[in-house]
N, C-alpha and C positions, 0 to 999 in steps of 0.2 A: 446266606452269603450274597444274594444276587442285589438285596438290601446296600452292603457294605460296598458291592462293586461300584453301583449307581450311586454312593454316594462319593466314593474317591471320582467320580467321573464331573459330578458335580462342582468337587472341590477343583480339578484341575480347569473344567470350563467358566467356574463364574469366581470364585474365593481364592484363588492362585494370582489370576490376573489383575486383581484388585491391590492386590497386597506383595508384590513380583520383586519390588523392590527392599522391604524386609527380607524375605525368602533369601534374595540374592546375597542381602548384608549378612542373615545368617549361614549362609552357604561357608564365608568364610571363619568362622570359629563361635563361641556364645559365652556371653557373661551374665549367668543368671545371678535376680537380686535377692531368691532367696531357696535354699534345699526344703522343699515342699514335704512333709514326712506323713501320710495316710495310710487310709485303710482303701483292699482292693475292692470293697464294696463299687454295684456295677452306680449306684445311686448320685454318687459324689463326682461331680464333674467341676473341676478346679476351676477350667480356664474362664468357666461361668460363674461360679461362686465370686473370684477374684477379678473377673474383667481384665483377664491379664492376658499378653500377647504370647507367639512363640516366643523362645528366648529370654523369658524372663524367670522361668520356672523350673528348676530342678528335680524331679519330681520322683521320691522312691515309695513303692505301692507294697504293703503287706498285711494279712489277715490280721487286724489287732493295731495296727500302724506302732508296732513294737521295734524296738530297737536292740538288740541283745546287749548287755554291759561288753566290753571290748576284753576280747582274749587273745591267742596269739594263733587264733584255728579262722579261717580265711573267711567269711560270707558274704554274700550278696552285699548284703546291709553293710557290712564294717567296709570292705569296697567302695562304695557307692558316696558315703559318706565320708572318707579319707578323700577321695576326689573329689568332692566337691567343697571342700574345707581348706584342703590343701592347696589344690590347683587351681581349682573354679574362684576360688577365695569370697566364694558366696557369706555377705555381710549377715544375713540373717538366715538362721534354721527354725521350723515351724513344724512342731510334731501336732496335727490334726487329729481329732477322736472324732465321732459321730453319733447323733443318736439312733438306739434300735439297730446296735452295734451286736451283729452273730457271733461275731469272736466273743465280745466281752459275755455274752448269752454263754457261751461255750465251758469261760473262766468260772463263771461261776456255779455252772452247774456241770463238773468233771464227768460226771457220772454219763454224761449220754454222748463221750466222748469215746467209746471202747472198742468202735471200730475203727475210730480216726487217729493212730495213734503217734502219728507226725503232726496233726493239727496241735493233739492233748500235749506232746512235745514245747512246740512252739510257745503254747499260750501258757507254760509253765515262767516265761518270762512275764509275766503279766500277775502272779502269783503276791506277791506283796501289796497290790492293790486289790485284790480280792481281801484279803487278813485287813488289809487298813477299812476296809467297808465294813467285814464283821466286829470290828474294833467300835467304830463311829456310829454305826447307825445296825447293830443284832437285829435289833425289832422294828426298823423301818419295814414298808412294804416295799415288793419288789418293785415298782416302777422310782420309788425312792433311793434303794440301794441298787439300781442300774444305772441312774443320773447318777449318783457318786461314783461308782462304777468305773465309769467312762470317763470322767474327770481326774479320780488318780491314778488312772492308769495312763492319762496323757502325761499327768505330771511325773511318774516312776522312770518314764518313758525319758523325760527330761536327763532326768538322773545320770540315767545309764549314757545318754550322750555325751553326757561328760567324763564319762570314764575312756572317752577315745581318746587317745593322745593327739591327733591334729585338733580336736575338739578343744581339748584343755589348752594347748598353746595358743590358740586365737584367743580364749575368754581371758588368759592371762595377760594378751597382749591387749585386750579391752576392745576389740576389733573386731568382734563377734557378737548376735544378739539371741538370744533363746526366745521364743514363743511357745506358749500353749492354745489352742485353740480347740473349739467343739461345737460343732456345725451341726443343727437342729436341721432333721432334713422335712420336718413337716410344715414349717416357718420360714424355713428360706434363713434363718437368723445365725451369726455365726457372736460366739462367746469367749472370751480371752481372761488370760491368768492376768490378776493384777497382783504382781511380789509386794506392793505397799500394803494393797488391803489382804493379801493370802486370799482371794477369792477368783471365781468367773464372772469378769464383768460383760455387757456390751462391749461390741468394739466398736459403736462410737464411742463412748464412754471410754474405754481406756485407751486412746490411741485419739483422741480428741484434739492435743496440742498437733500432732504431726499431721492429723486433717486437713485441720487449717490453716498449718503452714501448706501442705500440698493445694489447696484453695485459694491461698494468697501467692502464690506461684504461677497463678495460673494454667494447671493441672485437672482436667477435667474428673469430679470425685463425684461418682454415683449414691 
């Protein structure tokens, strides 16, 4: 703790006073551009991956960055994501995966689950992407069938956000945008769903037009 104390003390002596007038703008309300949806892995640190400021991230964290299909039984999740759909009016939702994902470790191998039985719970949402791996690839090896792994279960993950009702009503009114994404944490590299090609591209590559319109904007783009 004494770690985390000297760093809040830092942030108020040198990174606060820098930055005092966003602080102050967010002080009164926040319009993030997009509900951030990951895994609580300690590894994945957004505001670096994305070079993104306070306030522009909505950001809900859980083992598996699983989203439960929507029922009428209250959670964190169906919460978090009704607010920021509805009210937030956040344009874009991004269910992040990552590699050398413990959840996804977890999904696939139940068995060394039997003392975790809230985790084993959870990650039964994630159950259909484990079947679509033994579907697609029985005889890959396992660092094969954990990259696919990770990837439909971003996309299952997708699915089931659509099953929210504030969800459904944005996508109908075309005023909502779905991403998938899969952050390589030993690359730095981050992967995105292209619906043209049904694959994970680059995301230079798929998000290429909007780069450079953000570039010809004059928008500083790392």
């Amino acid at each position: 703790m004494p770690k985390f104390a000297a760093g809040v003390l830092k942030f108020q002596d040198t990174i606060y006073p820098e930055k005092q007038d966003l602080f102050e703008k967010l002080s009164q309300g926040q319009s993030p551009e997009a509900l951030f949806i990951t895994c609580s892995d300690s590894r994945i640190e957004l505001a670096m991956i994305t070079q993104t400021e306070p306030g522009e991230l909505f950001i809900c964290r859980n083992a598996g960055n699983i989203v439960p299909p929507h029922t009428e039984q209250t959670g964190a999740m169906t919460a978090s994501i009704e607010y920021a759909v509805a009210v937030l009016q956040v344009p874009h939702i991004v269910v992040c995966g990552h590699s050398g994902c413990g959840a996804m470790k977890g999904a696939m191998n139940p068995e060394g689950l039997e003392t975790l039985p809230h985790v084993a719970k959870w990650l039964g949402y994630s159950q259909a992407a484990v079947d679509i791996v033994d579907e697609l690839a029985p005889d890959g090896t396992a660092e094969e069938r954990m990259k696919l792994l990770i990837e439909q279960n971003v996309l299952l993950q997708l699915q089931h956000l659509r099953t929210h009702p504030s969800v459904a009503r944005r996508i109908a009114r075309g005023d909502v945008d779905l991403h998938g994404w899969v952050y390589d944490i030993k690359t730095g590299g981050v992967d995105a769903y292209d619906e043209a090609r049904q694959e994970f591209i680059h995301v230079d590559s798929r998000y290429a037009t909007e780069i450079a319109a953000l570039a010809g904007a004059g928008d500083c783009v790392a």
